[in-house]
Each structure stands twice: as C-alpha cells, then as structure tokens.
C-alpha positions as CSV (number, residue, x, y, z in Angstrom):
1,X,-102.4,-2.7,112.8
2,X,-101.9,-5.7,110.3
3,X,-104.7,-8.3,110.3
4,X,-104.2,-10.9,111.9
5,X,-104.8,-14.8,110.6
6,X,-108.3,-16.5,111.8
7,X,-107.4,-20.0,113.1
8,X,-108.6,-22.5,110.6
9,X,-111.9,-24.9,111.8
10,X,-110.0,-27.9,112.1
11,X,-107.4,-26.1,114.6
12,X,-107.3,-28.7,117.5
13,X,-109.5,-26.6,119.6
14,X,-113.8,-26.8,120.4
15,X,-115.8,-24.3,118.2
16,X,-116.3,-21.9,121.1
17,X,-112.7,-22.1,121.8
18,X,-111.5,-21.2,118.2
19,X,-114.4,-18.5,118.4
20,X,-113.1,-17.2,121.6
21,X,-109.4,-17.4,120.0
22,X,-110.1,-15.5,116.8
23,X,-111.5,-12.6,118.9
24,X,-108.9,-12.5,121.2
25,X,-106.0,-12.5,118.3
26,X,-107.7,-9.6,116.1
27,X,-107.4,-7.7,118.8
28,X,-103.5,-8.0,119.2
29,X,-101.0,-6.1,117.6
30,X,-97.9,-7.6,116.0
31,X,-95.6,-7.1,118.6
32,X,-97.8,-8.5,121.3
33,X,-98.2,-11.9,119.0
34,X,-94.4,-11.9,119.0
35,X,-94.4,-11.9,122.3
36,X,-96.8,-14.9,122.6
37,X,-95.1,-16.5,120.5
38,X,-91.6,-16.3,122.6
39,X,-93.8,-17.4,125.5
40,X,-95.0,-20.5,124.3
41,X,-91.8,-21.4,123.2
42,X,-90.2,-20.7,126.2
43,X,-92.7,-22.7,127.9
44,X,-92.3,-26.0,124.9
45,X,-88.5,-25.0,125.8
46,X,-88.9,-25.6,128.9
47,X,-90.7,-29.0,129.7
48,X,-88.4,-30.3,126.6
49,X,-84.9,-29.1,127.9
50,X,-85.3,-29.9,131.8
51,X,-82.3,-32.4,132.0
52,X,-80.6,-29.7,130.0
53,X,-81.7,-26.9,132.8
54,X,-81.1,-29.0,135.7
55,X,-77.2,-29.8,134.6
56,X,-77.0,-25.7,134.3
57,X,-78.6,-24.8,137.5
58,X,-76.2,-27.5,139.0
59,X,-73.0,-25.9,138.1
60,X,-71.5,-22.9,140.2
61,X,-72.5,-19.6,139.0
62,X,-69.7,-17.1,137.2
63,X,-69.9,-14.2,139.6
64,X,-69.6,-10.8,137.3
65,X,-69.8,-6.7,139.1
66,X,-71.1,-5.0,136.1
67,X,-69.9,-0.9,137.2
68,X,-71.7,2.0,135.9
69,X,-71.1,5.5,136.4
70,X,-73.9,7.6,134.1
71,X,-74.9,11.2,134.5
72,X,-77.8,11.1,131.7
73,X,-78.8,7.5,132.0
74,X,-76.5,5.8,128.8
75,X,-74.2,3.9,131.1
76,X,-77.2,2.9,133.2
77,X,-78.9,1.4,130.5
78,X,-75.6,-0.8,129.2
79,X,-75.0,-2.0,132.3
80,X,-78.9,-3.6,132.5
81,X,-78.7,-4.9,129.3
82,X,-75.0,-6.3,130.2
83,X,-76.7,-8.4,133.0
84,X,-79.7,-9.4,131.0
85,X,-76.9,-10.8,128.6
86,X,-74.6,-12.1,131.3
87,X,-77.5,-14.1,132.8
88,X,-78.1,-16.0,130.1
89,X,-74.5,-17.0,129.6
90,X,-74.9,-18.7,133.3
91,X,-73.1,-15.7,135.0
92,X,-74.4,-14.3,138.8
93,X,-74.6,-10.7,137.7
94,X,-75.0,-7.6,139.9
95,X,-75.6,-4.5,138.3
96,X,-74.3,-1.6,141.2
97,X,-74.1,2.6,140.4
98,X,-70.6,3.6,141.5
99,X,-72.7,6.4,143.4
100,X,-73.3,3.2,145.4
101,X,-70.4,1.0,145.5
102,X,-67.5,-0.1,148.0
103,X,-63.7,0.5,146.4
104,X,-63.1,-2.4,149.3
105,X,-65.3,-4.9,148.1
106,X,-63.9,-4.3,144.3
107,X,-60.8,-6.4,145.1
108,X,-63.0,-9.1,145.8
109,X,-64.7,-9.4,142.8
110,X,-63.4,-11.5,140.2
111,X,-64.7,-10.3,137.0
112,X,-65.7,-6.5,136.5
113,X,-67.5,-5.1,133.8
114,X,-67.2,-0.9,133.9
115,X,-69.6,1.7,131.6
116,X,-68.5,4.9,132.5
117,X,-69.9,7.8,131.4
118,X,-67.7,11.6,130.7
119,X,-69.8,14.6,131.9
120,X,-68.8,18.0,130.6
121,X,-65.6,19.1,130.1
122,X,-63.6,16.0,131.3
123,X,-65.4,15.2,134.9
124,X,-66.4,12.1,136.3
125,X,-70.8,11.9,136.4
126,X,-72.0,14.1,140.1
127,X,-72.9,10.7,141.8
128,X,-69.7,8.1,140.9
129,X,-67.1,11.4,141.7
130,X,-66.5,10.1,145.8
131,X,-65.8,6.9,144.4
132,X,-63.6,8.0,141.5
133,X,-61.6,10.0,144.1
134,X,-61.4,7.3,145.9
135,X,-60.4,4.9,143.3
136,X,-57.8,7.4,142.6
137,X,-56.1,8.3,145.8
138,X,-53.0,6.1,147.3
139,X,-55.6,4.6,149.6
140,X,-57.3,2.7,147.0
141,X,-56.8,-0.8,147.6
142,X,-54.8,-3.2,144.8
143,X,-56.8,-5.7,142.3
144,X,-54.8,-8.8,141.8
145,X,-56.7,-11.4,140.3
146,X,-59.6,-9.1,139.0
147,X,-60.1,-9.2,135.5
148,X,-61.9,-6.1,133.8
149,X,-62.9,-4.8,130.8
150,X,-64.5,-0.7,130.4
151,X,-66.3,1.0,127.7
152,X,-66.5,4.3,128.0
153,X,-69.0,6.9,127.0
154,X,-68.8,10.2,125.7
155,X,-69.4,13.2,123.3
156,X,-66.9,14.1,120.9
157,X,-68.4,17.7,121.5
158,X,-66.2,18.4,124.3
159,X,-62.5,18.8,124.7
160,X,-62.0,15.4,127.1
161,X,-63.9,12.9,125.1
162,X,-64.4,10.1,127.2
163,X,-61.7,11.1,129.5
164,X,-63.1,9.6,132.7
165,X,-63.3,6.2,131.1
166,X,-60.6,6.3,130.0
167,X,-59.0,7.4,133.5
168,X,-60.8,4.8,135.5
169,X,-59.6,2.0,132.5
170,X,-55.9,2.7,133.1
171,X,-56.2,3.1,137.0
172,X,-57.5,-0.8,136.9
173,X,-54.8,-1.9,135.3
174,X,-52.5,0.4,137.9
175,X,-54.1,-1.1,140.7
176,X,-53.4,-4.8,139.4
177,X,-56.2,-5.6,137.2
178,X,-55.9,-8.0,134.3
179,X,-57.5,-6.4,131.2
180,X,-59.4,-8.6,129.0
181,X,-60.4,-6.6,126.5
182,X,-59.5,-3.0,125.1
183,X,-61.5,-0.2,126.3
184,X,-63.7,0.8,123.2
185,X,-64.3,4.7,123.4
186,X,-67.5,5.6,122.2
187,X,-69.8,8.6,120.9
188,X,-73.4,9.5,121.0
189,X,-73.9,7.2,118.1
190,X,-72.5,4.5,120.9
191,X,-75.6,1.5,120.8
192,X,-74.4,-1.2,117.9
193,X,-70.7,-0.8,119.1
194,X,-71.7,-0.8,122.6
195,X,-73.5,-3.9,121.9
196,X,-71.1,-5.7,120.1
197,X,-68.2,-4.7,122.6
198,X,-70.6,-6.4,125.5
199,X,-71.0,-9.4,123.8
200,X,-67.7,-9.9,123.0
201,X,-66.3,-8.7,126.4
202,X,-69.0,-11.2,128.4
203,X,-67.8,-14.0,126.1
204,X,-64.4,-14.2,127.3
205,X,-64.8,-13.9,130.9
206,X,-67.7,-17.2,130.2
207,X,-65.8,-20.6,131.6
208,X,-64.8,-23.1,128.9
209,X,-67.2,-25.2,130.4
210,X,-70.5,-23.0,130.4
211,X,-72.3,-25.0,127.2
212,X,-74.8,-23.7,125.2
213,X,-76.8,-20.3,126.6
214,X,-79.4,-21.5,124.2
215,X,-80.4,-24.7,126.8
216,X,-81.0,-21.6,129.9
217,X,-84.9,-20.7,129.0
218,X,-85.0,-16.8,129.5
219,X,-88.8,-15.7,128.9
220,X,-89.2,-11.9,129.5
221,X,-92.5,-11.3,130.8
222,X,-92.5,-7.2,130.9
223,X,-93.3,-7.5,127.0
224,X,-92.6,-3.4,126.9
225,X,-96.1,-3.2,128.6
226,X,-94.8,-1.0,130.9
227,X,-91.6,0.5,133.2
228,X,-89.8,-1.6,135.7
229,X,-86.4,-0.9,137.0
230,X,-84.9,-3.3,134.2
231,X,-87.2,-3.1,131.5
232,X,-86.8,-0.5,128.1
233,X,-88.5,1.6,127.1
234,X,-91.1,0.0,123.7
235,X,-89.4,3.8,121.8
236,X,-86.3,4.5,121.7
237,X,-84.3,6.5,119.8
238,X,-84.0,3.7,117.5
239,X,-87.1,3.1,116.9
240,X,-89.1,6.4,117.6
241,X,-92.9,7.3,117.9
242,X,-94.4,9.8,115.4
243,X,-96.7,11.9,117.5
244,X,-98.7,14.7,116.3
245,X,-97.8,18.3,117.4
246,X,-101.2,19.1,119.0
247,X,-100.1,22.5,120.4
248,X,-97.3,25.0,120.1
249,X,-97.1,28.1,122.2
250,X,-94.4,30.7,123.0
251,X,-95.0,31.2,126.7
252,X,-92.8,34.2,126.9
253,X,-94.3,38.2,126.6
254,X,-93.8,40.0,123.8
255,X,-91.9,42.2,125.4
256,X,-89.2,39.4,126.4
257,X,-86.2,38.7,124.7
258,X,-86.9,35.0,124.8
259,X,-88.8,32.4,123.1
260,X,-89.6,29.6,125.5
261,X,-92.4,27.0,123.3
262,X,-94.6,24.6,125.0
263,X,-95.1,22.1,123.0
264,X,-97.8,19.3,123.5
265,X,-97.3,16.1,121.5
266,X,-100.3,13.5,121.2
267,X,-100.2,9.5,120.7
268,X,-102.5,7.1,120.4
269,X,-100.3,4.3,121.7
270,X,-100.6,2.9,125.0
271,X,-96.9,1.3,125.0
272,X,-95.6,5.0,124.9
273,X,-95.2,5.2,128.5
274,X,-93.1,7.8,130.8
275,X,-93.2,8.6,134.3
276,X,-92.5,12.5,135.3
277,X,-88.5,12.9,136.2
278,X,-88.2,11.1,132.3
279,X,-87.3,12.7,129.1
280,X,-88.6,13.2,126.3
281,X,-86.1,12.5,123.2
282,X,-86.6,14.4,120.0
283,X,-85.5,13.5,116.6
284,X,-85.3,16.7,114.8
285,X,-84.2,17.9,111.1
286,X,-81.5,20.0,110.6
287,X,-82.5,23.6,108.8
288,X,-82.4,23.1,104.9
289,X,-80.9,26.8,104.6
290,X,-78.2,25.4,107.1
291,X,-77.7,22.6,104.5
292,X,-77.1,24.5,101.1
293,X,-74.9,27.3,103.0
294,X,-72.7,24.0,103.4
295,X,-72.6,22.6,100.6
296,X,-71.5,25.9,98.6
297,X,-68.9,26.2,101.1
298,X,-67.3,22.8,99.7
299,X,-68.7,23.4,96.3
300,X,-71.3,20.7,95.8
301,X,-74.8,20.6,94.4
302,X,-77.7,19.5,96.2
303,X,-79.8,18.2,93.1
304,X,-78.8,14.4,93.8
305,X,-80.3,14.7,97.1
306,X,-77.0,15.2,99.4
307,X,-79.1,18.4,100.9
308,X,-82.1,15.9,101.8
309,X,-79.4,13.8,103.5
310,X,-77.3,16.2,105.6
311,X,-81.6,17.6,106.6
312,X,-82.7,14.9,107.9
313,X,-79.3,12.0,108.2
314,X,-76.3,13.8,110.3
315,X,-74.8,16.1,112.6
316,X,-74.5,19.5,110.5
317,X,-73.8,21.9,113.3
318,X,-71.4,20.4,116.1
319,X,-68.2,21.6,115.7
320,X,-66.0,18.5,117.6
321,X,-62.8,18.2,117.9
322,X,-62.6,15.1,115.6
323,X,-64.3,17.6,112.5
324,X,-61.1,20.0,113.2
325,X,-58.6,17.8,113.0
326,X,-60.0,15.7,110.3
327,X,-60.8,18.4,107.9
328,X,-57.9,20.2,108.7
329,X,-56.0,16.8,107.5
330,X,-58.1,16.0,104.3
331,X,-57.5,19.8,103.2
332,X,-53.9,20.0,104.1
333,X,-54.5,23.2,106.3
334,X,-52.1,23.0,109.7
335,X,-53.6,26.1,110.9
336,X,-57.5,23.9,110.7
337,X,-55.4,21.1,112.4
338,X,-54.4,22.9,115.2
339,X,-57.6,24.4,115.9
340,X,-58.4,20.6,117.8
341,X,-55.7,21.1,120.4
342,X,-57.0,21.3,123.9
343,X,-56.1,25.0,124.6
344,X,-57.8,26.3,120.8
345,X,-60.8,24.2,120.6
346,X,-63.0,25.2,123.3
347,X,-62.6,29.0,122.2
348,X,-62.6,28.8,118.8
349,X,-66.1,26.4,119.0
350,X,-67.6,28.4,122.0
351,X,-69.9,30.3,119.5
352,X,-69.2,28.9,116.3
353,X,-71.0,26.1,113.7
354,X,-70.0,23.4,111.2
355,X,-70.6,26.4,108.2
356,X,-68.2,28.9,110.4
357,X,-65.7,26.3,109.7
358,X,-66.1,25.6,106.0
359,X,-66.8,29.2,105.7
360,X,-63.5,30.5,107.0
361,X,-61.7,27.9,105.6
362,X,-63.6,26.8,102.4
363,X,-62.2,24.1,99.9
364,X,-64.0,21.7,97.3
365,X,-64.9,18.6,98.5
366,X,-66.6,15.3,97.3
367,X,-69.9,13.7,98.3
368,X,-67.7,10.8,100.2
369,X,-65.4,13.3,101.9
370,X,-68.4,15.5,103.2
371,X,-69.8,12.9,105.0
372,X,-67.1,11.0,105.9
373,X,-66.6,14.6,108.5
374,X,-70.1,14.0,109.8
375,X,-71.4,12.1,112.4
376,X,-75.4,10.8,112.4
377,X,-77.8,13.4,113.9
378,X,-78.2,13.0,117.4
379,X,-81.9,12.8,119.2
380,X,-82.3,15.8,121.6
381,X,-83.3,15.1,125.4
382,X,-85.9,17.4,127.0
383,X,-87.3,17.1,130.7
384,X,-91.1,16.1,130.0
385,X,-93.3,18.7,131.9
386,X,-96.6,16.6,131.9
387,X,-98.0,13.9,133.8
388,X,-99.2,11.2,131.4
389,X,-102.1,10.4,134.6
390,X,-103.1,13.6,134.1
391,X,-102.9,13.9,129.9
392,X,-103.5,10.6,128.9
393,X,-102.0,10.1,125.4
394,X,-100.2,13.2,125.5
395,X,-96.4,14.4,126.4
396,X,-95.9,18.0,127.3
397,X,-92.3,19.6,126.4
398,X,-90.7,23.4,127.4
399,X,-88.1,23.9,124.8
400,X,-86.3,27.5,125.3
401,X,-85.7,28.6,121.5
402,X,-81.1,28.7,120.7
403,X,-80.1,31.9,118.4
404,X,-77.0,33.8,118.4
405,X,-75.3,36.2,115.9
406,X,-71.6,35.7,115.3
407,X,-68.7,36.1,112.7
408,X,-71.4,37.5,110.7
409,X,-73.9,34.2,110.6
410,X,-76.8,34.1,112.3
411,X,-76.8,30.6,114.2
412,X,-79.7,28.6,116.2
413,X,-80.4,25.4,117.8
414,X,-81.4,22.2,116.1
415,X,-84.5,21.0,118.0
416,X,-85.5,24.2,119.2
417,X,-85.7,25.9,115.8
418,X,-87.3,23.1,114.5
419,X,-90.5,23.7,117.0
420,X,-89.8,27.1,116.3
421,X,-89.6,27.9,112.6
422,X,-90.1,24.5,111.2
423,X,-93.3,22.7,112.6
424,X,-96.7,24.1,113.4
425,X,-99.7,22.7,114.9
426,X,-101.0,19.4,112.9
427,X,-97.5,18.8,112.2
428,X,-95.8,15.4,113.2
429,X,-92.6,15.1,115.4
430,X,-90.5,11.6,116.1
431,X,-89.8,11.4,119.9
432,X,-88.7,8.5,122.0
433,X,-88.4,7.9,126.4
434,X,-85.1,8.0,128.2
435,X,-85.9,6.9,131.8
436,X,-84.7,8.7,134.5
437,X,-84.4,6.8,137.2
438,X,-82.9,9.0,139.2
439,X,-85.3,11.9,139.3
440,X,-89.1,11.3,140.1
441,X,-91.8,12.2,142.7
442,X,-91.3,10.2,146.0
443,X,-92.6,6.8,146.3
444,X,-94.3,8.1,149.6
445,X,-96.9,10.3,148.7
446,X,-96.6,12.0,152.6
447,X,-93.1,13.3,151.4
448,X,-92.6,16.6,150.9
449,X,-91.0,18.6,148.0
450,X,-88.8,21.3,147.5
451,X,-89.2,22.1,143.5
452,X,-85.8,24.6,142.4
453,X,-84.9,25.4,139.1
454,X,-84.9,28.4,136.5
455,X,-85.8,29.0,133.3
456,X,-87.0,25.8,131.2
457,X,-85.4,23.7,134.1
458,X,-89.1,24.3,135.7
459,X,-90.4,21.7,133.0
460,X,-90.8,18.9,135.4
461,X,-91.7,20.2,138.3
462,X,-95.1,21.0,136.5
463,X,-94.9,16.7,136.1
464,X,-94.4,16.0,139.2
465,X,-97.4,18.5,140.7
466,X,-99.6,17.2,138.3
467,X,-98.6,13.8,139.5
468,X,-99.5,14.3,143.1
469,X,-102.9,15.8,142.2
470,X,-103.4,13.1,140.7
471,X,-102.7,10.6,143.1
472,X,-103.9,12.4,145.8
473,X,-100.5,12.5,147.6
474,X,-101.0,14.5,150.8
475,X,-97.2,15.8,151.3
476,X,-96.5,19.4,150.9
477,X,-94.6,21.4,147.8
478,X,-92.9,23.9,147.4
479,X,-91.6,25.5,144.2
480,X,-88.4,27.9,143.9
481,X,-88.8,29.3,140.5
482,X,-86.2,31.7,138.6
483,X,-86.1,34.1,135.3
484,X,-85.8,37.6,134.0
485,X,-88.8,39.4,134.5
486,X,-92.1,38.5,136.1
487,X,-94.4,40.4,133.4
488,X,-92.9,38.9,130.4
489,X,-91.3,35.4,131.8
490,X,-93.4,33.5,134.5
491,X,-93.4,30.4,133.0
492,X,-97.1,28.6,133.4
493,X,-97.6,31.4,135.6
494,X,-101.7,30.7,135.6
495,X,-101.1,26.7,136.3
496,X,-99.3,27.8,139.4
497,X,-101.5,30.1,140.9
498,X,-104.1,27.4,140.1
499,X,-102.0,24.7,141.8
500,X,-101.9,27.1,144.8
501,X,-105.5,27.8,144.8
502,X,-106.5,23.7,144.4
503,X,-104.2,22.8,147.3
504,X,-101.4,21.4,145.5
505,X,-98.7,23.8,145.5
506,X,-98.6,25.0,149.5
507,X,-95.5,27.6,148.4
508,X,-94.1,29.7,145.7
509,X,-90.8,31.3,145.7
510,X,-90.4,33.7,142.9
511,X,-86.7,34.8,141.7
512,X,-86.8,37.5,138.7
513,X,-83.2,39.0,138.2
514,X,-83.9,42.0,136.0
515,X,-86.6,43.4,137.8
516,X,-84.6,45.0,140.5
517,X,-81.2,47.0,140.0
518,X,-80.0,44.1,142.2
519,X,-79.7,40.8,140.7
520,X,-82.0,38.3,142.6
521,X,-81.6,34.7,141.6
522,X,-83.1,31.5,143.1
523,X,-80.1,30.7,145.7
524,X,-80.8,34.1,146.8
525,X,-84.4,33.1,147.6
526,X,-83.4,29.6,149.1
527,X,-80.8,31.2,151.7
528,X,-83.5,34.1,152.3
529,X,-86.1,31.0,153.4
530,X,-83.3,29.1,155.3
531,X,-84.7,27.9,158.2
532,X,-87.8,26.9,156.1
533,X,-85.4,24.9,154.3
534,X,-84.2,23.4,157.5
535,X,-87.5,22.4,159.0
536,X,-88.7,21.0,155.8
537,X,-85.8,18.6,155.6
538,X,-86.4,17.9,158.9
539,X,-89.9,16.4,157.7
540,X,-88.4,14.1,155.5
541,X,-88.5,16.2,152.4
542,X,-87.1,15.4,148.9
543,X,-85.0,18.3,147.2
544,X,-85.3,19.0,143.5
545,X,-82.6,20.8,141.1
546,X,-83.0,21.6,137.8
547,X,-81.4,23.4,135.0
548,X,-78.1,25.0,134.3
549,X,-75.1,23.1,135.9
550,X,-72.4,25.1,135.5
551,X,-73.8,28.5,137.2
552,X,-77.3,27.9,139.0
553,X,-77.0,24.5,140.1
554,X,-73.1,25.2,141.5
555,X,-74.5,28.1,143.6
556,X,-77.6,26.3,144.7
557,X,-75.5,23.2,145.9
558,X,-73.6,25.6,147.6
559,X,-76.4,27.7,149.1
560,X,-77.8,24.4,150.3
561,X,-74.6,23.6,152.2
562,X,-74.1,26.3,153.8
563,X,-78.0,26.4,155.0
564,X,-77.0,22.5,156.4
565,X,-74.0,24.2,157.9
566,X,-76.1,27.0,159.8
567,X,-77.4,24.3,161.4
568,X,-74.2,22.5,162.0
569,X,-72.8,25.5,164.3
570,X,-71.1,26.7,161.2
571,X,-69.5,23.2,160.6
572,X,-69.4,22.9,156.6
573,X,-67.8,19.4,156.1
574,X,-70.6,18.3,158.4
575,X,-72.9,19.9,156.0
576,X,-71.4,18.5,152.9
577,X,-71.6,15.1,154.3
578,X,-75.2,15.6,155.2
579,X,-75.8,16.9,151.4
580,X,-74.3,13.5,150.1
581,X,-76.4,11.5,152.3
582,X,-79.7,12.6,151.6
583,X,-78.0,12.5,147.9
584,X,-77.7,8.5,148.7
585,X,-81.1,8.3,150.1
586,X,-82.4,9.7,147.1
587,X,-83.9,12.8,148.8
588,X,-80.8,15.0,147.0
589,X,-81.9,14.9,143.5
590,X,-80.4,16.9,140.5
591,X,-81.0,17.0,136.5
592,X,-78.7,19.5,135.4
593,X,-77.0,20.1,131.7
C-alpha cells in the first residue's frame, strides 16, 4: 500500500477534523482514494451542471435491446458493460439473455445490440438455442425498421469459429434489419476489440442531437467492494491477483491412474471476492521444455529471450484452424493448408499440439514469423470448490492433471501441469473471478438440492455445502457423485462423510464405473432413485449438473426427462417442456465443458 499524503494544517478544516481526516486516509488504499475522488467530483459535477442535467433528463430517451446469448459468461459481461456505456450516452437500455427473450417483441425494438457467444463445435449456448430456433424457422417474424449491430464470440480452437454469431448476424439482415455496423468476429483475446467495437457501434445509433455524455453525472457507487448483478469483478483476467499456493494435494490413490490436485490458494485482499457457482481463472506458464522443442523445430535460439516469451506471453499448444492455414501459407506447404478444412482439422488436432505440427512439417522461421502464428496465452477457468464464508482469504480449486502420449510426444495440459510439475507449496499463482451468474446455491435457503456431476465436475458442489453450513440454510441435499473406483477416486471422500454426519449432506449417491463388470455411471443412479427425484422436485428443489457436456451431461439431461416423463404417463414432450421451465426458473442449472 503507497502512503498516503497528511493534509497540511492550514487545510480549511478544525484541528480535530484534519486529525480525524489523516487517520481515516492512511488507512485507504489507492484505488479506494480514486474512488473518492470520482465521488466528489461527481457530486461538484453535479450541483455545477444541473441546467445541463435537467435539459438531458428532458429529452426522450433512445430506446436500445442489448441481446446476449453466453454459455461461459463473455457475452454476459459485454452486454452489461454495453448498457453501462449506452446509459451515459442518454440511451434507455435493457440488457435481456436470449434464454429470456420474446422473438415477437424483437420487431418492436428499434435499435438492437447482439453479443453472441459459439459453444463447441458450431452450436448456439444451451439457454438462447429455443430462441435461435426460433429466430430461424419461417415463423420468425420480419424486422423492418430495426437497426442492429452483432459481435460475436468465439474460439478459434474449434472448427465453427464464431459460427452462431455469425448465423444470428445474417438472419437479421434476412428478416429485414438494417445493419449498422459489421459484425466483428472475435477470439479469446476478445476485450480491447470488443470494447472498441461497442463504442463505436453505440455511437452511431446516438441521435444527432444527444450533446455531450460528459454533462450526464454517472457516479458508480459499487467501487468493486463487492458483487452485484452489474458490477465486475476488482480481478480480472487483466489485471490478476497473485495468491500464494498454500496447499497442493493429489487426491487420487496411488493405485489410480489419475491425478486429480486440490489446490488451495491464499490472499490477503478483501476486494477478491467470489460467491460458490464462480470460477476461478488461472493464468498459467507454458512448460519451458514445450518452448525449446519449438523453437528447434523452426530453427531459432532461445538466448535472446524468445523462450522466456512463448513461457510466459502466448498460446504454444492450441492447434486452431487459423495456425494451419497460416503456416501452411507462410511455408508454402498445400498439404499444411489443407489440414484447416472443416472435414481434416478436427481429426488431425484431436490429439495433437503446436510442436506435432512444426515437428511433422518443420521449416526455419524468424522471430516475427513465429509469433505472428501465435495467439496470447489464454487464462484457464476452473469451478471454485470452496466457500469464501467458510475459508476466508482462501479459494479452493480441483484441477484433474491433462497427459497423453501420441505420434511419439508426450503431451499435457497447460494449467494442470503447471500445478502439477511446475509449482509447489509456497509458490505463487496469478488467478482472477469470472462470475457465474447462472450457477449458485438458491437464494431460499429452505430449497433443496440435488448436487450431480463426475469426476472434477464435483468441485463446486463442495462450495455450495460449505455455503449452506454456513448460513445455516435448513433445505435438504443431496449429492450424485461419479468416477472410476471407490478405493482410489472418491473425491473429498472424508468431507462428505463429515457433511453427512454434521447434518448437511442428508444423501449420497455414489456411481464408480470400474468397480463392477457392468459400467455404473451417475444417470444410472439418478433413474435407479427416480421417484426420489420426483418427490424432491415436487418440494421445490434446484437441480445441479456438472462436468463433461458431451457424454455425462447429454445422458443425464436425458435420464432427467425421461424420469419427468414417468410422471407424465409416458408423455416426453411434456417432460421436455417441464425440464425447460424449471431451466427458466432457474431451478434447471448446468456448468458443463
């Protein structure tokens, strides 16, 4: 913490008052006297500008729909700062989850700003798919007079990058729309561009006549003090925390073939805040072995510091479909081009690395050309598994450690061989909050829960039990848990049975696939407890998944339905409508990768 000036005796203040003053101000931290000082400017703005405020507040309002359709929370998080923007420039902004919209209403609107988010391999984001369908089908209705502008989201990992933006852009204009500005197609790396594109985009749909945004006084009282539904986090992945790794354990037996870390990270900052449901970003170094096998593939030395770089600066293990077709293009290679065509590029990258490329195809390149391929190193996003009520200062992670063997490389995650071989207790790690507000304990503590996931996806329903002990919520819970044997991978095993034994945890369903000649997996449990299932939804409670989305989460959407459609006399569009429902109520919850 910087020191902070005394105020002078002949500051226009009594002696107790400037004594009262200077202990009040040594106690304050930089950012907190920034945000003083916006406060009592807003305030002198405001008793100074009040002709200029009334004029404003006297002309009509521009009405602006800001769309969002986000999966891990990135499109969310534009669209709030889009209305914080839009606000000042004198628009009537609504901010509204296409999980959550009316297609009807749309043709209403006059201006529409869209951030739309690409999940997987090309699909729209689980809650804004009923209205993209519908947007889609010959039913929607036209958009005459409806002006629009979309950004779109993705990862240049996958085949479809950005594909449902792009999708929803075009179907806008289809439908009538008036484009006002191109759609902008953006990677992980998305925030200055995103930034720039809203700013630009929100300037042209401003009337001629709306003045200076300067004479509108906007004083932000959150401050970063805390989490509201608009406010941002104080961390982010621009501006990260570094916390000290104060434990590192590989919960797994020894006789497991898996490496599953808890890792528990300690700050000293009350400003780091997070709420079980969040995550926890990570920004990780690349493995410096992983480095130099690059840069002898493309004959360079590391002595000027280039290995330092691609350690700690950029991406040195995705293998995208813009790498391919670059690389392919700076070496002259057709064979490396063609590798980024939709019907090669998910095979040949399904198990494969930056240094597989260089390595099967190796040429000399230059410092420049190198990282002109590479895009900056992405922060990684893990469920927290700890309630910050019941560690204070501390953030709890459950990282599953990534290796594979292939084409004769050993390979391995980023962030989780970074816990694994590269940090140790004592250590320091850079980490950051992504809200989610989408996944969290229920606001009425009498709710009850029904916890599923598998493997690591268990991470934060240890949050969320924590939470209610805590808090003393009365309602019930109940955790489906799923994994490969019960001697070697019952995750927190002990914290469970102590959960059971204080009162908190009121049921335990235990799924372990290899200990059986039958596979068992958590669906198989869930349909095994079905009219459980039933009565607890009955009593109003809140359904958890967590984990892998394209098997486990698939078949336990599926096993829920088909529970609902028991229930339904068999009837499974009843069931599936039921499912989206509590989905809308928010009692249908998923966080799935």
């Amino acid at each position: 913490m910087s020191a902070a000036p005394l105020l002078p005796k002949n500051a226009p203040f009594t002696a107790d008052d400037i004594k009262t003053l200077n202990s009040l101000v040594q106690r304050t931290t930089p950012l907190q006297r920034s945000w003083l000082s916006g406060f009592f400017a807003g305030i002198d703005a405001a008793g100074q500008g009040v002709g200029a405020q009334q004029a404003a507040s006297d002309r009509p309002k521009t009405p602006l729909t800001i769309l969002y359709a986000s999966e891990s929370g990135n499109a969310e998080t534009l669209a709030l700062k889009a209305k914080k923007l839009a606000q000042k420039q004198h628009f009537d902004a609504r901010v509204t989850d296409m999980a959550d919209a009316d297609l009807e209403l749309l043709g209403k609107a006059k201006n529409v700003l869209a951030y739309v988010a690409t999940y997987g391999e090309g699909d729209p984001p689980e809650r804004a798919a009923d209205f993209y369908a519908a947007m889609m089908s010959d039913a929607a209705p036209r958009l005459e007079g409806v002006k629009f502008a979309v950004l779109a989201l993705g990862d240049t990992a996958y085949v479809n990058f950005c594909q449902t933006g792009r999708e929803v852009d075009e179907r806008l204009e289809a439908l009538g729309g008036e484009r006002i500005a191109d759609r902008i197609d953006l990677d992980l790396d998305f925030k200055k561009a995103a930034a720039a594109w809203t700013e630009k985009a929100i300037g042209i749909l401003a009337p001629e006549d709306a003045g200076d945004p300067d004479t509108v006084v906007h004083v932000d009282f959150s401050g970063g003090f805390g989490l509201d539904d608009d406010a941002e986090p104080v961390y982010e992945e621009d501006n990260p925390l570094e916390a000290e790794i104060s434990e590192l354990i590989n919960l797994n037996g020894s006789g497991s073939s898996q490496e599953t870390l808890h890792v528990e990270l300690a700050f000293d900052d009350p400003q780091f805040v997070y709420k079980p449901g969040d995550a926890i970003g990570v920004l990780p170094s690349n493995d410096p072995a992983v480095a130099e096998q690059i840069l002898q593939s493309v004959g360079l030395s590391s002595d000027d510091g280039l290995r330092d770089e691609l350690v700690s600066k950029y991406d040195i293990t995705t293998l995208s479909r813009p790498v391919l077709k670059n690389y392919g293009a700076l070496i002259g290679n057709k064979a490396v081009e063609a590798l980024a065509e939709p019907d090669a590029l998910a095979a040949y990258t399904a198990d494969r690395q930056l240094m597989d490329l260089f390595g099967d195809h190796p040429e000399k390149l230059t410092k420049d050309q190198l990282i002109g391929l590479l895009r900056p190193l992405p922060g990684r996003l893990y469920s927290v598994a700890s309630s910050l009520k019941a560690h204070p200062g501390e953030a709890h992670l459950l990282i599953g450690t990534v290796r594979w063997h292939a084409h004769g490389r050993s390979h391995g995650g980023v962030t989780s061989t970074y816990f694994a071989d590269r940090r140790k207790r004592g250590d320091t790690a850079r980490i950051y909050v992504k809200p989610n507000r989408r996944f969290g304990v229920p606001d009425d503590p009498e709710r009850p829960m029904i916890m599923i996931g598998a493997g690591t996806g268990v991470a934060p329903y240890r949050g969320f039990v924590e939470e209610r002990m805590e808090t003393g919520a009365k309602g019930k819970n109940w955790l489906l848990f799923g994994e490969r044997n019960f001697t070697n991978d019952f995750l927190y095993q002990l914290e469970w049975q102590d959960f059971i034994e204080d009162g908190f945890l009121h049921r335990i369903d235990l799924a372990f696939s290899r200990d059986q000649p039958e596979k068992i997996y958590v669906q198989d449990r869930l349909w095994q407890a079905k009219d459980a299932v039933r009565d607890w939804i009955a009593d109003g409670a809140h359904i958890y998944v967590c984990g892998d989305e394209k098997h486990m989460a698939k078949d336990v959407d599926q096993t829920l339905i088909n529970i609902l459609a028991e229930g339904e006399g068999g009837d499974k569009e009843k069931a599936r409508t039921k499912l989206k429902e509590l989905s809308k109520a928010g009692r249908y919850q998923r966080d799935v990768y």
